[in-house]
mmCIF file of the N, C-alpha and C atoms, coordinates in Angstrom:
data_MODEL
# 
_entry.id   MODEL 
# 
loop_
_atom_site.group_PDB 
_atom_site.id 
_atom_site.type_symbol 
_atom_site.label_atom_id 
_atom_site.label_alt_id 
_atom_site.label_comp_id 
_atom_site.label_asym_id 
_atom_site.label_entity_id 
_atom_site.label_seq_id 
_atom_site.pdbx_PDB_ins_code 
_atom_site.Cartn_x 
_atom_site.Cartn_y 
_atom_site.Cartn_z 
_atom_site.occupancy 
_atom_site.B_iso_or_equiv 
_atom_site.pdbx_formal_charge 
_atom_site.auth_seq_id 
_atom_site.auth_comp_id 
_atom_site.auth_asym_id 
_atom_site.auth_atom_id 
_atom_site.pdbx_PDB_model_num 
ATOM 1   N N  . UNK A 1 1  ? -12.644 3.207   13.273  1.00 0.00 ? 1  UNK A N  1 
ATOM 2   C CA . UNK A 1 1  ? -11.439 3.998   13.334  1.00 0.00 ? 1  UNK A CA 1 
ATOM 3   C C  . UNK A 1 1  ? -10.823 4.068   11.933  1.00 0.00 ? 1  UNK A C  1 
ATOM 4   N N  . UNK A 1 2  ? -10.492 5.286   11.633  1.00 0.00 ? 2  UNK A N  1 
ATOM 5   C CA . UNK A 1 2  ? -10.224 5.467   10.274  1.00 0.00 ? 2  UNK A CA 1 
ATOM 6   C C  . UNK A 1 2  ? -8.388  4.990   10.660  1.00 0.00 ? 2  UNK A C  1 
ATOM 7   N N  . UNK A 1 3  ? -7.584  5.032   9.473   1.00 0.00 ? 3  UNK A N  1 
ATOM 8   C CA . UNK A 1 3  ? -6.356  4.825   9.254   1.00 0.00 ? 3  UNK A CA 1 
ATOM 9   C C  . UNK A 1 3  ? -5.653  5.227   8.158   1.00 0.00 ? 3  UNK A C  1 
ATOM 10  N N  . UNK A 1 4  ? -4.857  6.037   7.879   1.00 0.00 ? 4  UNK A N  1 
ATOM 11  C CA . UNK A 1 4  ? -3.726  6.142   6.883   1.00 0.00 ? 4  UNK A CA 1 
ATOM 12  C C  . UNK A 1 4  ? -2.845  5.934   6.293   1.00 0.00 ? 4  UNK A C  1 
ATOM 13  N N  . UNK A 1 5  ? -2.703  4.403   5.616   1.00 0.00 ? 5  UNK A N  1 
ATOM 14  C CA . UNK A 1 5  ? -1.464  4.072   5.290   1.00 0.00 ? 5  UNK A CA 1 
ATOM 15  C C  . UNK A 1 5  ? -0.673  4.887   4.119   1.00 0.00 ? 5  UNK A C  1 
ATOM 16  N N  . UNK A 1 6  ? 0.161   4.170   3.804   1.00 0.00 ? 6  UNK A N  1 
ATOM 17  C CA . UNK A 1 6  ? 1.476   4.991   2.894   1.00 0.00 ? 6  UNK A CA 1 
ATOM 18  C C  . UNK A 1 6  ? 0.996   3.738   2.151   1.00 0.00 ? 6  UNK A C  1 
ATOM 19  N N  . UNK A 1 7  ? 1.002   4.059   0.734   1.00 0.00 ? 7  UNK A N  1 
ATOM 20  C CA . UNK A 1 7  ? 0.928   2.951   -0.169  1.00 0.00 ? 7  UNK A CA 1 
ATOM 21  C C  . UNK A 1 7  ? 2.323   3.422   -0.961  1.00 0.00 ? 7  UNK A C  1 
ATOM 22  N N  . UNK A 1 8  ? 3.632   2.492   -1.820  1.00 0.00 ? 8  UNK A N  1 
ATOM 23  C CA . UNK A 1 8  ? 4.352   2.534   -2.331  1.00 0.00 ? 8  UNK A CA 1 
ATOM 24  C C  . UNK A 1 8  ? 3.908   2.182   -3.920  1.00 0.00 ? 8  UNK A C  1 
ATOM 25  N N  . UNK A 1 9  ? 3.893   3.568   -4.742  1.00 0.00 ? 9  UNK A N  1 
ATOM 26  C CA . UNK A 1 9  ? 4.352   2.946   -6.373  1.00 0.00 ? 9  UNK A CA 1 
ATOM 27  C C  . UNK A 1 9  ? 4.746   3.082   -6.947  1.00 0.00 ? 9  UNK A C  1 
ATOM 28  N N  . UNK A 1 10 ? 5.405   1.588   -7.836  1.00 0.00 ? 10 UNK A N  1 
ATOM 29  C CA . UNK A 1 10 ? 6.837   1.685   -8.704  1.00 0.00 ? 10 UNK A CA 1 
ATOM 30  C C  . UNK A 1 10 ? 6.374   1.143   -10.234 1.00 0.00 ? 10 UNK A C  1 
ATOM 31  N N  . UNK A 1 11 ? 7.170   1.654   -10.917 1.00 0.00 ? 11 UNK A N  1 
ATOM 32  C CA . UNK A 1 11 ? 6.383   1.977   -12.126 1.00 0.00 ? 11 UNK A CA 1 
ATOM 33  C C  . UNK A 1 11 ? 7.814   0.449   -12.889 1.00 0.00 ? 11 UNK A C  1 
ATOM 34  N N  . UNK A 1 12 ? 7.083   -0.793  -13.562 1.00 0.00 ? 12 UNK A N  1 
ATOM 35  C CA . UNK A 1 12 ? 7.997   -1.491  -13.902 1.00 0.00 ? 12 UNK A CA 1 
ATOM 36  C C  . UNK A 1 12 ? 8.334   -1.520  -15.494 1.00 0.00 ? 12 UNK A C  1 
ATOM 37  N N  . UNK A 1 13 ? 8.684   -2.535  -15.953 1.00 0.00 ? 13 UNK A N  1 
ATOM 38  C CA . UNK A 1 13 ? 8.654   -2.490  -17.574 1.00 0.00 ? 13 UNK A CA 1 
ATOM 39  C C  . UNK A 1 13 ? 7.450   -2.339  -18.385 1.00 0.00 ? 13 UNK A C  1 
ATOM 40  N N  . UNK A 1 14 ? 6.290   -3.243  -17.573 1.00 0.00 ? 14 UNK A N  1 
ATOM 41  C CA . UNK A 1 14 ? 5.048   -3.386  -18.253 1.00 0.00 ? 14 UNK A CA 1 
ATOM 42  C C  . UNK A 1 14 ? 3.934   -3.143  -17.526 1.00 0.00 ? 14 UNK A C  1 
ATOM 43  N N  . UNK A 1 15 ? 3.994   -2.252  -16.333 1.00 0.00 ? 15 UNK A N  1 
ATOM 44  C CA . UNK A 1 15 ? 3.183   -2.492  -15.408 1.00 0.00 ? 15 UNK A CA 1 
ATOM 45  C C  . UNK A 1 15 ? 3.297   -1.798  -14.348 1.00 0.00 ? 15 UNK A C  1 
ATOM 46  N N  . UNK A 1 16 ? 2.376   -1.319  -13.672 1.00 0.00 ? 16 UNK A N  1 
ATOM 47  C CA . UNK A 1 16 ? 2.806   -0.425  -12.080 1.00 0.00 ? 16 UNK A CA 1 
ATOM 48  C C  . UNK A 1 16 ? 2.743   -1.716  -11.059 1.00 0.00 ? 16 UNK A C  1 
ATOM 49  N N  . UNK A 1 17 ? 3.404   -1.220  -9.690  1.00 0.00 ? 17 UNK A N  1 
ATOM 50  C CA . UNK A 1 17 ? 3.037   -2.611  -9.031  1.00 0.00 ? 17 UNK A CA 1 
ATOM 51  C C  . UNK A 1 17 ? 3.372   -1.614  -7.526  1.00 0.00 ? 17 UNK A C  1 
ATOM 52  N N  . UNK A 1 18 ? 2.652   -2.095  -6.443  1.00 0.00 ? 18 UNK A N  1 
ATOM 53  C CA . UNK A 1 18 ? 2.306   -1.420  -5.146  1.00 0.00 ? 18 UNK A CA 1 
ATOM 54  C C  . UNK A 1 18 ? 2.559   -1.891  -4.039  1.00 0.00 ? 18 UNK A C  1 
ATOM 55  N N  . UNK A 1 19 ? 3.423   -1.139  -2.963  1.00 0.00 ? 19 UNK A N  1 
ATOM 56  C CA . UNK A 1 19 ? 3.286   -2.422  -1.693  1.00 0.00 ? 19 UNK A CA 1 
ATOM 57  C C  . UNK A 1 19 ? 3.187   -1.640  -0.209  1.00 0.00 ? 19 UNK A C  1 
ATOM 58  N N  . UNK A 1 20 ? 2.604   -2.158  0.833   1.00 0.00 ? 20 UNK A N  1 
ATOM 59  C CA . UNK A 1 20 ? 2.154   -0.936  1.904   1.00 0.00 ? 20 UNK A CA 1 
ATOM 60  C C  . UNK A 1 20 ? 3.307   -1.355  2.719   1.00 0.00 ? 20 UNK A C  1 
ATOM 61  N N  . UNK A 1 21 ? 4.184   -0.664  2.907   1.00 0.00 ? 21 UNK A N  1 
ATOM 62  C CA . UNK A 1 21 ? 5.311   -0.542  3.931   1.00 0.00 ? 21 UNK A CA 1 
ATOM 63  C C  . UNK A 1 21 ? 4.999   -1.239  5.726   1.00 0.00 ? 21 UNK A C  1 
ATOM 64  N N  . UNK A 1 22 ? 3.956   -0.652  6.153   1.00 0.00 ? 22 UNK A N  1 
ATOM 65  C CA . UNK A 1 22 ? 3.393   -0.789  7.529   1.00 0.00 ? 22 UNK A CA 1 
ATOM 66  C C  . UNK A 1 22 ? 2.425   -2.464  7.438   1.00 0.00 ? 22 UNK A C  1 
ATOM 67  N N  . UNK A 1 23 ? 2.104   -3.145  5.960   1.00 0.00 ? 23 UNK A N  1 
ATOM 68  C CA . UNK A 1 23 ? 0.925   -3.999  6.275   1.00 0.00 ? 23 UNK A CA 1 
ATOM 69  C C  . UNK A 1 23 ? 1.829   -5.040  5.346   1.00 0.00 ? 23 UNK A C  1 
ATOM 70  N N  . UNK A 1 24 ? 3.115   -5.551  5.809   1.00 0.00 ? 24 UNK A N  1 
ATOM 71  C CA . UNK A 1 24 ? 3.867   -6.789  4.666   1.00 0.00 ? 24 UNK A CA 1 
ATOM 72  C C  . UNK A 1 24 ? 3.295   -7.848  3.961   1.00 0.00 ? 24 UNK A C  1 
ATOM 73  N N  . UNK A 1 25 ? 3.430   -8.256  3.034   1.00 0.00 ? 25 UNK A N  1 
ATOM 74  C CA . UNK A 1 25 ? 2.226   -8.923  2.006   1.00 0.00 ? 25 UNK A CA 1 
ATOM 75  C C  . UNK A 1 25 ? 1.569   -7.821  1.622   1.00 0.00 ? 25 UNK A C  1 
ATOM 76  N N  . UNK A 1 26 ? 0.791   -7.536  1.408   1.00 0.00 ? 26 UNK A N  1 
ATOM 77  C CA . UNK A 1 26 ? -0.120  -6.235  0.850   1.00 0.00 ? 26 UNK A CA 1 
ATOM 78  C C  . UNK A 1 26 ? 0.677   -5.821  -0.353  1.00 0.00 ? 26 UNK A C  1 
ATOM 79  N N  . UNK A 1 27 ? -0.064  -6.189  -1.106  1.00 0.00 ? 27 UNK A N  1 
ATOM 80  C CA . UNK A 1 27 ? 0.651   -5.936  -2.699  1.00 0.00 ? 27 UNK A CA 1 
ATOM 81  C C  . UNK A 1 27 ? -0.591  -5.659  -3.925  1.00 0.00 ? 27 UNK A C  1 
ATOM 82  N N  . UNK A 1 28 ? 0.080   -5.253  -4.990  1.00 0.00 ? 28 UNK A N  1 
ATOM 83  C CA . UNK A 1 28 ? -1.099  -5.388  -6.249  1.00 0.00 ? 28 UNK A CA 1 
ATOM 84  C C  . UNK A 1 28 ? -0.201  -5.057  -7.018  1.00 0.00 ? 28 UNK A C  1 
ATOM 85  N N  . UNK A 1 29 ? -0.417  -5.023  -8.460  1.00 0.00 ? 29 UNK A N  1 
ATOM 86  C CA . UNK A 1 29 ? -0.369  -4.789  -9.815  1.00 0.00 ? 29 UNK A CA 1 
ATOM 87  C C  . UNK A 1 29 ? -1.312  -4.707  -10.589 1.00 0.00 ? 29 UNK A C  1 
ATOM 88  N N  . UNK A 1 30 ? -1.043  -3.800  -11.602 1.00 0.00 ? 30 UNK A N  1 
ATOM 89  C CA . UNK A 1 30 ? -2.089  -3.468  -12.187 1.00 0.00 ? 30 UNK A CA 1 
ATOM 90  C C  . UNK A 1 30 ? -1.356  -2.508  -13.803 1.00 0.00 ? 30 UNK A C  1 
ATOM 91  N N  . UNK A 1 31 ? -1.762  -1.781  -14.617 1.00 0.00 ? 31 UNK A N  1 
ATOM 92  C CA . UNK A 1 31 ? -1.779  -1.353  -15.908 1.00 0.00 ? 31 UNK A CA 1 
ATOM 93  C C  . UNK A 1 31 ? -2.116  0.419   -15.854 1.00 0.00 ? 31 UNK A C  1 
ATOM 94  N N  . UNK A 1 32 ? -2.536  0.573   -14.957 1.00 0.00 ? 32 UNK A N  1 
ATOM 95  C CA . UNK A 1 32 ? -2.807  1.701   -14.637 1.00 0.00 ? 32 UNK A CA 1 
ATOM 96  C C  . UNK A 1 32 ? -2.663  2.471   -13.040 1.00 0.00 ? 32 UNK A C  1 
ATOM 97  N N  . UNK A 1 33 ? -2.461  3.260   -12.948 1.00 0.00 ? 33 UNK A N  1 
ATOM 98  C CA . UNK A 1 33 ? -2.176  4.356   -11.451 1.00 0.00 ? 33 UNK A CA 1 
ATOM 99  C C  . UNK A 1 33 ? -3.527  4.350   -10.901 1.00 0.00 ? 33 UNK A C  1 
ATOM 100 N N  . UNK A 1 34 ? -4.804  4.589   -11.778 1.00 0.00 ? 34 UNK A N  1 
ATOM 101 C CA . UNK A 1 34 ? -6.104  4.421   -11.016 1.00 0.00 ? 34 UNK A CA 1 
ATOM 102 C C  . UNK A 1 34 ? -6.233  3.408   -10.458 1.00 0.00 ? 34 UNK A C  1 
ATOM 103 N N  . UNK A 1 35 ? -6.115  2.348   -11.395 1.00 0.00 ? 35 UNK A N  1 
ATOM 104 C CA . UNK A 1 35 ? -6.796  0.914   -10.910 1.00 0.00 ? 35 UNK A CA 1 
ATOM 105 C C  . UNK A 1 35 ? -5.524  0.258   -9.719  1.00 0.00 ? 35 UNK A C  1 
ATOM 106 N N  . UNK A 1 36 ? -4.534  0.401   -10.109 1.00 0.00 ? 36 UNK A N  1 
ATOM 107 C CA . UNK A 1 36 ? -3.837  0.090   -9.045  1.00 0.00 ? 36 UNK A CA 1 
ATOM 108 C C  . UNK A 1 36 ? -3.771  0.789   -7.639  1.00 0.00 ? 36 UNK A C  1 
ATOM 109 N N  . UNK A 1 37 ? -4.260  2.146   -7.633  1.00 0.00 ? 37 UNK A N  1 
ATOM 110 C CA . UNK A 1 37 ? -5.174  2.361   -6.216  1.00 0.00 ? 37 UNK A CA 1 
ATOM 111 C C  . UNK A 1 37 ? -6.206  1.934   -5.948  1.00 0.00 ? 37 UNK A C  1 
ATOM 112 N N  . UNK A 1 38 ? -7.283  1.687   -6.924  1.00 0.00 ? 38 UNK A N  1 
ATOM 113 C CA . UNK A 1 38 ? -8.254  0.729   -6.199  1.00 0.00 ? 38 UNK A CA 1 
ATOM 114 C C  . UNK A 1 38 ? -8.295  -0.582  -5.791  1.00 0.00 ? 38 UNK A C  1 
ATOM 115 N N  . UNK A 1 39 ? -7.337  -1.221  -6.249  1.00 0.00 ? 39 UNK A N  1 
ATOM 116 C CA . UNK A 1 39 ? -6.923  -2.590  -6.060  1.00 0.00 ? 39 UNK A CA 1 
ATOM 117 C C  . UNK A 1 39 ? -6.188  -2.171  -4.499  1.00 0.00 ? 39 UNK A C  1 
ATOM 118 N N  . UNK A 1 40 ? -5.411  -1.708  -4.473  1.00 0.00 ? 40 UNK A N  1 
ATOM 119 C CA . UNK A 1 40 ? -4.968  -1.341  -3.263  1.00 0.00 ? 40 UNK A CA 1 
ATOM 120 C C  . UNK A 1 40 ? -5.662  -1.085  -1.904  1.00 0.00 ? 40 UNK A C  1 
ATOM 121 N N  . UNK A 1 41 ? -6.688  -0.032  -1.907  1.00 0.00 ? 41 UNK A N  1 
ATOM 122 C CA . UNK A 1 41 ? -7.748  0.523   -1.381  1.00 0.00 ? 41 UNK A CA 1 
ATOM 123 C C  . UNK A 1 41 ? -8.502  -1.284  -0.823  1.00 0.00 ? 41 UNK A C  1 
ATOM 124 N N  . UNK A 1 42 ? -8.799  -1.747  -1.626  1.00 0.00 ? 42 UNK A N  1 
ATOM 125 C CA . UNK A 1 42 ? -9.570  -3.336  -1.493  1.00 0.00 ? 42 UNK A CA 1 
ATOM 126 C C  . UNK A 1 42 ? -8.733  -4.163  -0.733  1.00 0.00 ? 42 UNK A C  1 
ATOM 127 N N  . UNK A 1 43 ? -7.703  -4.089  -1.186  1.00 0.00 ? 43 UNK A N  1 
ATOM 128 C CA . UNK A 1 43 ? -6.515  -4.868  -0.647  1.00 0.00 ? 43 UNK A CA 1 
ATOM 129 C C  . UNK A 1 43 ? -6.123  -4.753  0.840   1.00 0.00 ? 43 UNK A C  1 
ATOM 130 N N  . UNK A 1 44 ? -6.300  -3.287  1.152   1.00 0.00 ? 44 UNK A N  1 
ATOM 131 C CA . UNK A 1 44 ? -5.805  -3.179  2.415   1.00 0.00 ? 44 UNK A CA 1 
ATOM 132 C C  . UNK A 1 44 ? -6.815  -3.392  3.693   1.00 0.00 ? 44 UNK A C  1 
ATOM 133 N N  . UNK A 1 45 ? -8.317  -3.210  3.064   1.00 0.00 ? 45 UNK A N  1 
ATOM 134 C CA . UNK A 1 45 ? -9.381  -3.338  4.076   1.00 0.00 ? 45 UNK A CA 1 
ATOM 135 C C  . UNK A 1 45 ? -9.297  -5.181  3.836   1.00 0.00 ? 45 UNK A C  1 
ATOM 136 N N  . UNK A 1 46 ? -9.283  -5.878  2.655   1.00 0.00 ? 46 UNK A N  1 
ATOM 137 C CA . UNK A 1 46 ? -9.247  -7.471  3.052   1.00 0.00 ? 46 UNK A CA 1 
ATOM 138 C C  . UNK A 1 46 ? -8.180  -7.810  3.776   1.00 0.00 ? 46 UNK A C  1 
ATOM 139 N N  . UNK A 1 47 ? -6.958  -7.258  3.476   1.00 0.00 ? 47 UNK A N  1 
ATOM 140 C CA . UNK A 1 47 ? -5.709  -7.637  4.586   1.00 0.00 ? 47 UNK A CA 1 
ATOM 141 C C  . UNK A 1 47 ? -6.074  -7.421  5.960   1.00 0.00 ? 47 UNK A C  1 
ATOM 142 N N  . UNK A 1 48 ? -6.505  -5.750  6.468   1.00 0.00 ? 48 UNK A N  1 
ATOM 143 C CA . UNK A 1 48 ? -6.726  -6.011  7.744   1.00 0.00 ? 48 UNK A CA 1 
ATOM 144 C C  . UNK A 1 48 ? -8.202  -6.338  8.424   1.00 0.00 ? 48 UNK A C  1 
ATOM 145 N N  . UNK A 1 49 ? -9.045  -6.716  7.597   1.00 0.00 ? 49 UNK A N  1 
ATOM 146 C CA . UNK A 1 49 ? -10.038 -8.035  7.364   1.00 0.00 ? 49 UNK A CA 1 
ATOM 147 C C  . UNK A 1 49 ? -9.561  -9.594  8.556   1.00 0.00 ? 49 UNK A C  1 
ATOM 148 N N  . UNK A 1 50 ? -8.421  -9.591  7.416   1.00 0.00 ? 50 UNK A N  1 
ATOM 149 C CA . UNK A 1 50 ? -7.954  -11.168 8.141   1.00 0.00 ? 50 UNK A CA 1 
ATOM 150 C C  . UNK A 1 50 ? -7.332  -11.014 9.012   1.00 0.00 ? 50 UNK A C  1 
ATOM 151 N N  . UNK A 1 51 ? -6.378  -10.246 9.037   1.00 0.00 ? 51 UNK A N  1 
ATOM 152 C CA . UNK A 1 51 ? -5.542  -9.481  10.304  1.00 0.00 ? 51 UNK A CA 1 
ATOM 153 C C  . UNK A 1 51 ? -6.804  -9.137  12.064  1.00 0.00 ? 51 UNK A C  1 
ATOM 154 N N  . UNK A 1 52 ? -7.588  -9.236  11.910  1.00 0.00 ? 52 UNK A N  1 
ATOM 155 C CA . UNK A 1 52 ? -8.531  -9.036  12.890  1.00 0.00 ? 52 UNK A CA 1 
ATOM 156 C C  . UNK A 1 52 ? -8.885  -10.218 12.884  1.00 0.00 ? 52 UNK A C  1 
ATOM 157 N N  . UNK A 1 53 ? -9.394  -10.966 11.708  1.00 0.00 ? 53 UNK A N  1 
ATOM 158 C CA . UNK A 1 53 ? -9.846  -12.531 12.109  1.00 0.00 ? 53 UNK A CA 1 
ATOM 159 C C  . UNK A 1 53 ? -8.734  -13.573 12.516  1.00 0.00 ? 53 UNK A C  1 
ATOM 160 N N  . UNK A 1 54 ? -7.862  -13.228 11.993  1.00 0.00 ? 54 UNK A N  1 
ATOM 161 C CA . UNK A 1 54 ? -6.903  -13.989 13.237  1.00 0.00 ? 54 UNK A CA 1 
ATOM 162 C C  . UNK A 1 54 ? -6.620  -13.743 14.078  1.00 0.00 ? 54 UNK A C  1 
ATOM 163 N N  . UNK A 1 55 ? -6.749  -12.476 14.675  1.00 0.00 ? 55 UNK A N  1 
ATOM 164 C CA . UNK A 1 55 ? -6.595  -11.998 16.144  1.00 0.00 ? 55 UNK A CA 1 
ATOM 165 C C  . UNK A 1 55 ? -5.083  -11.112 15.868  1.00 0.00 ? 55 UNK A C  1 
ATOM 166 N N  . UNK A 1 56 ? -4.592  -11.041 14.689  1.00 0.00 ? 56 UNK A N  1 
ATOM 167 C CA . UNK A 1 56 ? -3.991  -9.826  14.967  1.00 0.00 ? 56 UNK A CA 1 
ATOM 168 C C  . UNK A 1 56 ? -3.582  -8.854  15.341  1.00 0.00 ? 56 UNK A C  1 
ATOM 169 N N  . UNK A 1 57 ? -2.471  -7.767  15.549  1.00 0.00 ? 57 UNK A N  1 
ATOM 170 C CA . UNK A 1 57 ? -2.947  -6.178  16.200  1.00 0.00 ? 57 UNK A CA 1 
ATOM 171 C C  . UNK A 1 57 ? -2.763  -5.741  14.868  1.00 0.00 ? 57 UNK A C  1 
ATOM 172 N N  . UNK A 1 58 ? -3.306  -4.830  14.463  1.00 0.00 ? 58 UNK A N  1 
ATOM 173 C CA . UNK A 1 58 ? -3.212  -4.108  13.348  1.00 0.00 ? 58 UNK A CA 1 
ATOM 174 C C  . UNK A 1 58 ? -2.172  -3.228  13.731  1.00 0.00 ? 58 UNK A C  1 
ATOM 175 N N  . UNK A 1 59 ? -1.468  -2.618  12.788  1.00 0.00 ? 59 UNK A N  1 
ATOM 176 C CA . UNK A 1 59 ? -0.255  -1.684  13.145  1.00 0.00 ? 59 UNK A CA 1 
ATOM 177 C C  . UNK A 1 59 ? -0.706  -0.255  12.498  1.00 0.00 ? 59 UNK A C  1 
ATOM 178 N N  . UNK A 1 60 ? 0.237   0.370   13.860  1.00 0.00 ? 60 UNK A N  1 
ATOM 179 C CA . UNK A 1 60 ? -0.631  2.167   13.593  1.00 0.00 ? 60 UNK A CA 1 
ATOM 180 C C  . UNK A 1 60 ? 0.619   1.764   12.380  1.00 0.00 ? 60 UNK A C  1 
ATOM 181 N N  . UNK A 1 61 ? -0.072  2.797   11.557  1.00 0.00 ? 61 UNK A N  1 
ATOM 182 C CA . UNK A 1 61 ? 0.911   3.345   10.493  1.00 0.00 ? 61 UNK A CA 1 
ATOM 183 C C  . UNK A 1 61 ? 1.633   4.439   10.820  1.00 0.00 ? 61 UNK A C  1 
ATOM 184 N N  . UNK A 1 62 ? 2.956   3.994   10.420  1.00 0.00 ? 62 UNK A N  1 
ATOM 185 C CA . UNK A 1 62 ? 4.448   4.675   11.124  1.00 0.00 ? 62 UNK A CA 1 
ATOM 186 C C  . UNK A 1 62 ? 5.129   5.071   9.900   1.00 0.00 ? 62 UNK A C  1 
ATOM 187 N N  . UNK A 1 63 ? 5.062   5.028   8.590   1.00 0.00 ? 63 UNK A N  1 
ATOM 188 C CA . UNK A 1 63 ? 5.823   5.187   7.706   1.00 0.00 ? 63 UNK A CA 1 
ATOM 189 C C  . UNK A 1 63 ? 5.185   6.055   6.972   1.00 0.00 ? 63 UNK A C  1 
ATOM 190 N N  . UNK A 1 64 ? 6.343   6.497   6.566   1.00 0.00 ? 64 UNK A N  1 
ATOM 191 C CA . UNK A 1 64 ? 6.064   8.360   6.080   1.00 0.00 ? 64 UNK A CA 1 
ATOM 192 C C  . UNK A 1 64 ? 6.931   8.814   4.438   1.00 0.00 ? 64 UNK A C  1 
ATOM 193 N N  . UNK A 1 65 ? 6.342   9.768   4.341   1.00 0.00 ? 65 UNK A N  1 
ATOM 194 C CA . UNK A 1 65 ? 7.797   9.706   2.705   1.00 0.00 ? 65 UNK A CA 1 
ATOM 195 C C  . UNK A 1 65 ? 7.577   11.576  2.414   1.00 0.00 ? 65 UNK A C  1 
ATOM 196 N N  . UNK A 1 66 ? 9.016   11.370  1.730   1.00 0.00 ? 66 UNK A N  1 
ATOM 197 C CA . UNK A 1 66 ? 9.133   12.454  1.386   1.00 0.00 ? 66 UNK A CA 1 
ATOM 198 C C  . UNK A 1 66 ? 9.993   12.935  0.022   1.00 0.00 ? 66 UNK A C  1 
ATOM 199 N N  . UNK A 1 67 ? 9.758   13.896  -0.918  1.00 0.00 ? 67 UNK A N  1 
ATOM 200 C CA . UNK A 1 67 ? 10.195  14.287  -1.428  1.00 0.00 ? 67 UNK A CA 1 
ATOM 201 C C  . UNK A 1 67 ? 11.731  14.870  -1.646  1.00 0.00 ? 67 UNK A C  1 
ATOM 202 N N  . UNK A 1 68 ? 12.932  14.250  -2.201  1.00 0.00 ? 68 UNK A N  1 
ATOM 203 C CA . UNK A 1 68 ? 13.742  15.782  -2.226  1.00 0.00 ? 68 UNK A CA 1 
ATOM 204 C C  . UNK A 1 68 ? 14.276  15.874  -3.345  1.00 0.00 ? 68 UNK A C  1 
ATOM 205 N N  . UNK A 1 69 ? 14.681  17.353  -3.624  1.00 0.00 ? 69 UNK A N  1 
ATOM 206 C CA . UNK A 1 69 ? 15.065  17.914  -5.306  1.00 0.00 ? 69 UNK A CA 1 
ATOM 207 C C  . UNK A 1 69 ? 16.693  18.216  -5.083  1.00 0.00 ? 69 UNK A C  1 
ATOM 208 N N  . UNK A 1 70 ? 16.615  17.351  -6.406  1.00 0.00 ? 70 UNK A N  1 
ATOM 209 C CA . UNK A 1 70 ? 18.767  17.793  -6.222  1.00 0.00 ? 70 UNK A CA 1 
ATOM 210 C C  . UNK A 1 70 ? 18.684  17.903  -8.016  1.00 0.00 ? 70 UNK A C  1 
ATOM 211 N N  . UNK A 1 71 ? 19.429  18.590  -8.066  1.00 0.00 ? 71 UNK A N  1 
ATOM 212 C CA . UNK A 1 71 ? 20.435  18.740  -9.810  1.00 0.00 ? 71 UNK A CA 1 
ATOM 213 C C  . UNK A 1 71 ? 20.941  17.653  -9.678  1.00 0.00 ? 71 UNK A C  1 
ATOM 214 N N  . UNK A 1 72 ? 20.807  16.997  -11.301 1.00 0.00 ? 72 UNK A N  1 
ATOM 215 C CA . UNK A 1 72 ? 21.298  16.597  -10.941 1.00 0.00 ? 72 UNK A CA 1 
ATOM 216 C C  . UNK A 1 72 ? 21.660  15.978  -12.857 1.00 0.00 ? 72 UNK A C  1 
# 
């Protein structure tokens, strides 16, 4: 079963850094926007990896985002 999460990224002083809204813990950092999606991408299949080996439920992904433009 495929799945879609929302990955969050925030761009810091020295560094991008990422966190999945729907999967808590699930994090990375990284130096770059590529690599910090692939770190992510890895991240989220080992999270719900363990999330199944402990007997987990995995959670549908419920979180959503959106854009809006103001003057500003």
């Amino acid at each position: 079963m495929k799945r879609e999460f929302l990955i969050i990224i925030e761009k810091g002083k020295n560094n991008l850094s990422s966190y999945v809204p729907d999967l808590p813990g699930c994090v990375a950092t990284a130096d770059t926007e590529e690599e910090l999606i692939r770190l992510m991408e890895k991240g989220i299949e080992l999270h719900i990896e363990d999330m199944n080996r402990r007997g987990y439920k995995i959670p549908s992904p419920t979180t959503k985002s959106a854009k809006i433009e103001i003057a500003a």
